[in-house]
N, C-alpha and C positions, 0 to 999 in steps of 0.2 A: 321547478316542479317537474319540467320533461327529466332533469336531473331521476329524481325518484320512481318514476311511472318506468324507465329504462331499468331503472335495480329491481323495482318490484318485479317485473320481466324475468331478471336474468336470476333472481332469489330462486322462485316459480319452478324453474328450468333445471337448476344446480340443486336443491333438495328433494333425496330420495322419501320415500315412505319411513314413517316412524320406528319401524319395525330394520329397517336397512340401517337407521344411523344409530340405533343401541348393536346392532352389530359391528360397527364401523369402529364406535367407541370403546366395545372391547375388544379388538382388532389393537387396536392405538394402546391399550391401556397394560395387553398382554405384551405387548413388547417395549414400553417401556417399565415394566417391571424388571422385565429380562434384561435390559442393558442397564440400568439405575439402582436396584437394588442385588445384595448378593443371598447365597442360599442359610437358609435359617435352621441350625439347630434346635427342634422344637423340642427336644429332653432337657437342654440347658437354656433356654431362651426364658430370660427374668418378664418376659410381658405375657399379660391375662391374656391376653388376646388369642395367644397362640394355642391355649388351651382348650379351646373349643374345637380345634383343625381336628377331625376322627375320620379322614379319607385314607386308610389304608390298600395299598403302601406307597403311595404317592405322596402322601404326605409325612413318611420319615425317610423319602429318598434324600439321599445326597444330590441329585441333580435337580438344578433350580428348576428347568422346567417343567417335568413333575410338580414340585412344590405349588408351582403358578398354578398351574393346572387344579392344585388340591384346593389353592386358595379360593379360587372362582367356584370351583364346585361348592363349597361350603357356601360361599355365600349364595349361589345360586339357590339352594336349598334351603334356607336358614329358615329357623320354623318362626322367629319371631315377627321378621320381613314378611315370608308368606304372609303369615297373619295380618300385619300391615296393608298388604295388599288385597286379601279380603275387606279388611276397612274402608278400604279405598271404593271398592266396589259396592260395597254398600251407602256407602254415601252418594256415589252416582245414582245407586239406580232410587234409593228411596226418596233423592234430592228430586232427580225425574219425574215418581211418584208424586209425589208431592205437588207440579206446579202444572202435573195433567189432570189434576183436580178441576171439575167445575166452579170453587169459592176462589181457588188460587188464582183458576185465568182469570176469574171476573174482576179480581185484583189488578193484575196486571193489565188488563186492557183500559182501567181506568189512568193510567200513565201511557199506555200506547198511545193516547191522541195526541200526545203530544213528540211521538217521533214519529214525524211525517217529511222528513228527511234526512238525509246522512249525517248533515251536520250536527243537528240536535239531537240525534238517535244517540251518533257515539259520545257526545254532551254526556248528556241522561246516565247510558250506560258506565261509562268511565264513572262519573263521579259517585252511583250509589255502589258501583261494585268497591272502589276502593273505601268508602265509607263502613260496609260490610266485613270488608276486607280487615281493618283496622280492628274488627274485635274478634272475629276470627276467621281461620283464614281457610278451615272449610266449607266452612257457608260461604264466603266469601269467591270458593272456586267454583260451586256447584249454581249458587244466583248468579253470578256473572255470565256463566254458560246458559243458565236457563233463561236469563231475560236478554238475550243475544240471540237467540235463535225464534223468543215470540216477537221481537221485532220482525226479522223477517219474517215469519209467516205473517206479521200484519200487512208490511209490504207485500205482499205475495196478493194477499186478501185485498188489500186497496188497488195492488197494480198500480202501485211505486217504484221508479226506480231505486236501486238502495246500493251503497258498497258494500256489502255481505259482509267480506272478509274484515275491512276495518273492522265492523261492528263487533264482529266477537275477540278480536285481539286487544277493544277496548273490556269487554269479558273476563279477558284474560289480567288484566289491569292489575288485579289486586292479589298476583302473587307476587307482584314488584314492589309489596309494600307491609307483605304479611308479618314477616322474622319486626319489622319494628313496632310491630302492633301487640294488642293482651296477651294475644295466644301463641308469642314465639316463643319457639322454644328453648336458645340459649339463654333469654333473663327469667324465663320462667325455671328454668333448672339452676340458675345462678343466684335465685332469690330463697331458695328449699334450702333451710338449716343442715350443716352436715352434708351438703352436694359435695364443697370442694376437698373435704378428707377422702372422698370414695372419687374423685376425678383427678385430684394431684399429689394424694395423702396427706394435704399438711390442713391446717384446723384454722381456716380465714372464715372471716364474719360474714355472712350472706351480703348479697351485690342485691339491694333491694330495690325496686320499680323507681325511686326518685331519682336512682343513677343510671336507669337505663330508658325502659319506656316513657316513664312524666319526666325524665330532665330536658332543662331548657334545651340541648341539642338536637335530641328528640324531637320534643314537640315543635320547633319551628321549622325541622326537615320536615316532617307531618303536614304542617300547615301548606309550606309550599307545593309538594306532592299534590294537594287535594286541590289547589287553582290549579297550577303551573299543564299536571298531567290531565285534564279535560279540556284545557285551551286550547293546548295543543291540537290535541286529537281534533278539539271542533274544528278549528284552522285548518287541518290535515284533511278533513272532511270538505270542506269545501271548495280546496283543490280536486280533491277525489271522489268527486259526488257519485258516482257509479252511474252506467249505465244500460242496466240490467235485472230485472226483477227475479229478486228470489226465488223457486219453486220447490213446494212444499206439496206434501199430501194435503188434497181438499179436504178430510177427513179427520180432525184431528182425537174422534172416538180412538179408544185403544183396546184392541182385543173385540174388536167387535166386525163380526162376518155379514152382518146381515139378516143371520138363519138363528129362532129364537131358540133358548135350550131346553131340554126336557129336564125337569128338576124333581126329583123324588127322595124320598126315606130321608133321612140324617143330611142329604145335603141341601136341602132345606133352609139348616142354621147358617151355613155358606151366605145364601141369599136374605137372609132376614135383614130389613130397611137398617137397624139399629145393631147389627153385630159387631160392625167398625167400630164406632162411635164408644161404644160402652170397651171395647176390648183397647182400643187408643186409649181412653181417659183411664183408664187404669195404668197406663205404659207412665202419660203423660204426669200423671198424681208421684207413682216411685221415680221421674227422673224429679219432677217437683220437689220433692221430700231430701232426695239425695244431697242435690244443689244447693238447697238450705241444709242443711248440718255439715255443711263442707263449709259453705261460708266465701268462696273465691273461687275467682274467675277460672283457673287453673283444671277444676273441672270439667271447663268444655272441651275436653277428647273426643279422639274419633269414635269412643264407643258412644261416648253420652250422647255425642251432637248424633249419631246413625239411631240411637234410647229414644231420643225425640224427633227427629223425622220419623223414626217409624210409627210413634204414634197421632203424630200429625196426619201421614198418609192414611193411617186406617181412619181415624174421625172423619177427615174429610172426603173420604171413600165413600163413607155411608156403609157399606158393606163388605165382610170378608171377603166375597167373590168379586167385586168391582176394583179390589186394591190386589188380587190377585191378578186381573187381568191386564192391569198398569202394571205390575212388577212383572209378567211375562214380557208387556214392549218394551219395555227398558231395560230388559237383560243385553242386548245389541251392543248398545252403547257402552258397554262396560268390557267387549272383547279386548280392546288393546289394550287394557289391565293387565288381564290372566295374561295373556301372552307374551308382554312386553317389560313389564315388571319384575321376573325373573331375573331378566336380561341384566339389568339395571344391578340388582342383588349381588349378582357375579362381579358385576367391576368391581361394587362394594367393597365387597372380599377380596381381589386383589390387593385394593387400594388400602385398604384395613390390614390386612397379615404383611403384606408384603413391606410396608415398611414406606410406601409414596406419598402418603400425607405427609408423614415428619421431614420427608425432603424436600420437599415442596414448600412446607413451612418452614424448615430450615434455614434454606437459602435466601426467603426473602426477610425472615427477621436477623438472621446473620448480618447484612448490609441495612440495616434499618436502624435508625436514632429518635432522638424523642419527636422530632417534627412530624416525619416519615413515618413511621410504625405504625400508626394507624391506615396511613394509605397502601401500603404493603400488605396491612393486613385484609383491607378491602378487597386489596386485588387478591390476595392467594385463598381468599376462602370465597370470591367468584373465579377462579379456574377449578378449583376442588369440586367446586358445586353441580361445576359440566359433566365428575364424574361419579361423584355423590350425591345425588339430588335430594339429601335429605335433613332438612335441618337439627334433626336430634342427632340423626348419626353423627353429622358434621361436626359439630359441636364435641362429641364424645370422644373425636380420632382426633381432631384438630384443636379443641380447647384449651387441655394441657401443656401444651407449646406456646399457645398466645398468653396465657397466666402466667406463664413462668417468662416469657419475655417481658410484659408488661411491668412485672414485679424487678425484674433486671433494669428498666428502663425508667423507670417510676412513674410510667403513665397511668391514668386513672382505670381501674377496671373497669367500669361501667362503661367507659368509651373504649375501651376495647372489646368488649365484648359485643357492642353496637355496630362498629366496623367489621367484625366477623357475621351479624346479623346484616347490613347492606349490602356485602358482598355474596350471600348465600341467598339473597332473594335476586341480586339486580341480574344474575346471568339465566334464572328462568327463562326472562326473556330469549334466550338463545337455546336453553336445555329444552327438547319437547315433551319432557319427562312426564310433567307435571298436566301439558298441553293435552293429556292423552282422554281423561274427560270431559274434557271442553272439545275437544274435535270428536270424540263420541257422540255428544249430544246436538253438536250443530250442526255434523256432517260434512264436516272442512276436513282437507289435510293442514299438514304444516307448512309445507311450502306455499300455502294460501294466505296464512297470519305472518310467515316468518319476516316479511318488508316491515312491517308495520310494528310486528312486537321489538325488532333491532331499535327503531325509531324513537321505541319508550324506552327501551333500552341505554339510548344515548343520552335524554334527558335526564334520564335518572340518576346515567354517572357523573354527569355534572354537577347535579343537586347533591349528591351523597357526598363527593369529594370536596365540594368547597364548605359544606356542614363542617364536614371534619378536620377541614383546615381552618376553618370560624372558629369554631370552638376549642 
């Protein structure tokens, strides 16, 4: 264990801020574009893809570095990503909303007594975040982060020691487990009739949930995840009980100064006890309604799931102005979004135009056979993932290559497609991509979780690899 307590050290030390290593990463990514791939005829290039590049005239130069240059900028820019990233940020800040509510805390404090140490904190936490996690994996990022950080301020409030940092990297838990759960998104687009004519052109029968999420494979990776990754952690806890109480604002009111407001005319209905409450239960009733005539799971997107946090937050507001002045404290938390997410977009686009996923994917199904292919494919869609952090993207660059090898190989689709889903959840753990509303809301950096989340990180490649060597 001095083992660990020396790396968590030397992690600490060696990781810059979040906003340095998506610079770092397109650093790395822009030159191996430039030495790996060559320059692209975008008049004659038979791929969709390139059809979207409108960065003139960078983007009909003959010289490749221009091109890279075009390709980054597009993605940096890409209006659907942005919009992505607004989702993102809604979801943080109305998840925030949401559990600075007075019925939420009194919720959670009613499981706070029982983490009254490190060990059982990150217990508790590990195993409902991955629980949540499993059905989706919004909720999933934004509860994890939120009952991470009321732990410590329980600790704070009792004047407990606590290991912080553990705690919220067991928070973070449940993106090491999202892609195999209802809400991933390669089986959830592998199950939609008509996906793989519009993904490989050719007319295969939908890859439906008993081959991917409910098969036995599945489920008994699942089962072991949900002991295996809270034992640990409690184990891990007890070596690293901490020796330092959190510190939090004694305050946990939000938007509140002290000095009461002068309230007149039309702003009035702002304050009215019941303006929430009625304007929520209307939000709450159309996502209700939606949900039923859709009929599946497949519905809970980032708009629906941000549809109902926001009406959650306003009922439980009480008041228009009360849920306004939660959503002005929790605007904070959502800076390394906006700023960072960009970032992110551009490698995208690199890695998208340029032609690096299909190399990358290339090389490892090239040397791969029917034992093997699925572990090749673990691993090349978690190196992808360090620069695509995005499981639909991933899926939509990288897909077509694993279809059409699996179908050369005659390995089952559904387990190939599963191994493209463990390998694009298990390197979160390493990506901070994702980490970036969870250290919003708890007030960590990265180099504070990164010992800890490597740690799940290893367990998990061991569970995923011999899954997919079992089965």
């Amino acid at each position: 264990m001095k083992f660990f307590q020396s790396f968590e050290k030397f992690m600490r030390k060696l990781f810059p801020s979040t906003f340095t290593i998506a610079i770092f990463l397109t650093i790395i990514t822009f030159i191996l574009a430039l030495i790996l791939t060559e320059p692209v005829n975008l008049e004659t290039s038979s791929k969709p893809v390139h059809r979207e590049i409108s960065f003139d005239p960078l983007s009909n130069s003959d010289i490749h570095i221009f091109q890279i240059t075009a390709f980054w900028y597009n993605g940096l820019w890409n209006t659907a990503l942005l919009a992505f990233a607004v989702q993102m940020m809604l979801i943080l800040v109305l998840g925030y909303v949401l559990a600075s509510t007075k019925p939420f805390q009194l919720l959670i404090e009613k499981v706070l007594v029982f983490c009254n140490s490190t060990p059982k904190s990150v217990f508790l936490v590990t195993l409902l975040t991955l629980l949540v996690s499993f059905f989706n994996w919004g909720l999933g990022l934004i509860f994890g982060a939120i009952f991470a950080k009321k732990v410590g301020e329980y600790a704070c409030k009792q004047k407990t020691p606590l290991n912080y940092p553990l705690i919220v990297a067991a928070g973070y838990s449940g993106l090491m487990v999202w892609h195999g759960g209802i809400s991933g998104s390669a089986p959830l687009k592998a199950a939609e009739s008509g996906h793989f004519m519009a993904l490989v052109g050719q007319n295969l029968p939908p890859v439906d949930f008993s081959q991917t999420i409910f098969s036995l494979m599945n489920i008994v990776i699942a089962a072991v995840l949900l002991v295996v990754l809270p034992l640990a952690l409690y184990l891990l806890g007890k070596k690293n009980p901490g020796i330092s109480i959190p510190i939090f604002s004694s305050s946990s009111e939000i938007g509140s100064n002290g000095k009461s407001e002068e309230i007149s005319g039309a702003e009035r209905i702002d304050h009215f006890k019941w303006s929430g409450i009625v304007l929520g239960s209307v939000f709450i009733l159309i996502a209700t309604l939606k949900g039923a005539e859709t009929g599946n799971l497949s519905v809970i997107d980032p708009n629906y799931l941000n549809f109902l946090l926001l009406g959650l937050g306003l009922i439980l507001s009480g008041s228009i102005a009360r849920f306004l002045k939660l959503v002005k404290n929790a605007m904070g938390a959502a800076a390394g979004i906006l700023i960072q997410f960009p970032l992110y977009f551009g490698i995208m686009g690199i890695m998208k135009y340029s032609g690096l996923v299909e190399i990358f994917s290339d090389f490892l199904m090239n040397i791969s056979n029917e034992t093997t292919f699925p572990l090749y494919t673990f691993l090349s869609a978690g190196l992808i993932n360090i620069f695509v952090p995005s499981g639909g993207g991933q899926w939509a660059v990288q897909g077509p290559i694993i279809v059409e090898a699996a179908q050369n190989l005659n390995i089952p689709l559904g387990k190939a497609i599963m191994a493209l889903a463990y390998g694009d959840q298990i390197t979160n753990m390493l990506q901070p991509f994702w980490a970036l509303p969870l250290l919003g809301i708890t007030g960590l950096k990265a180099k504070d979780i990164i010992p800890y989340t490597l740690f799940l990180m290893t367990i998990g490649t061991i569970i995923f690899v011999t899954g997919l060597l079992l089965f």
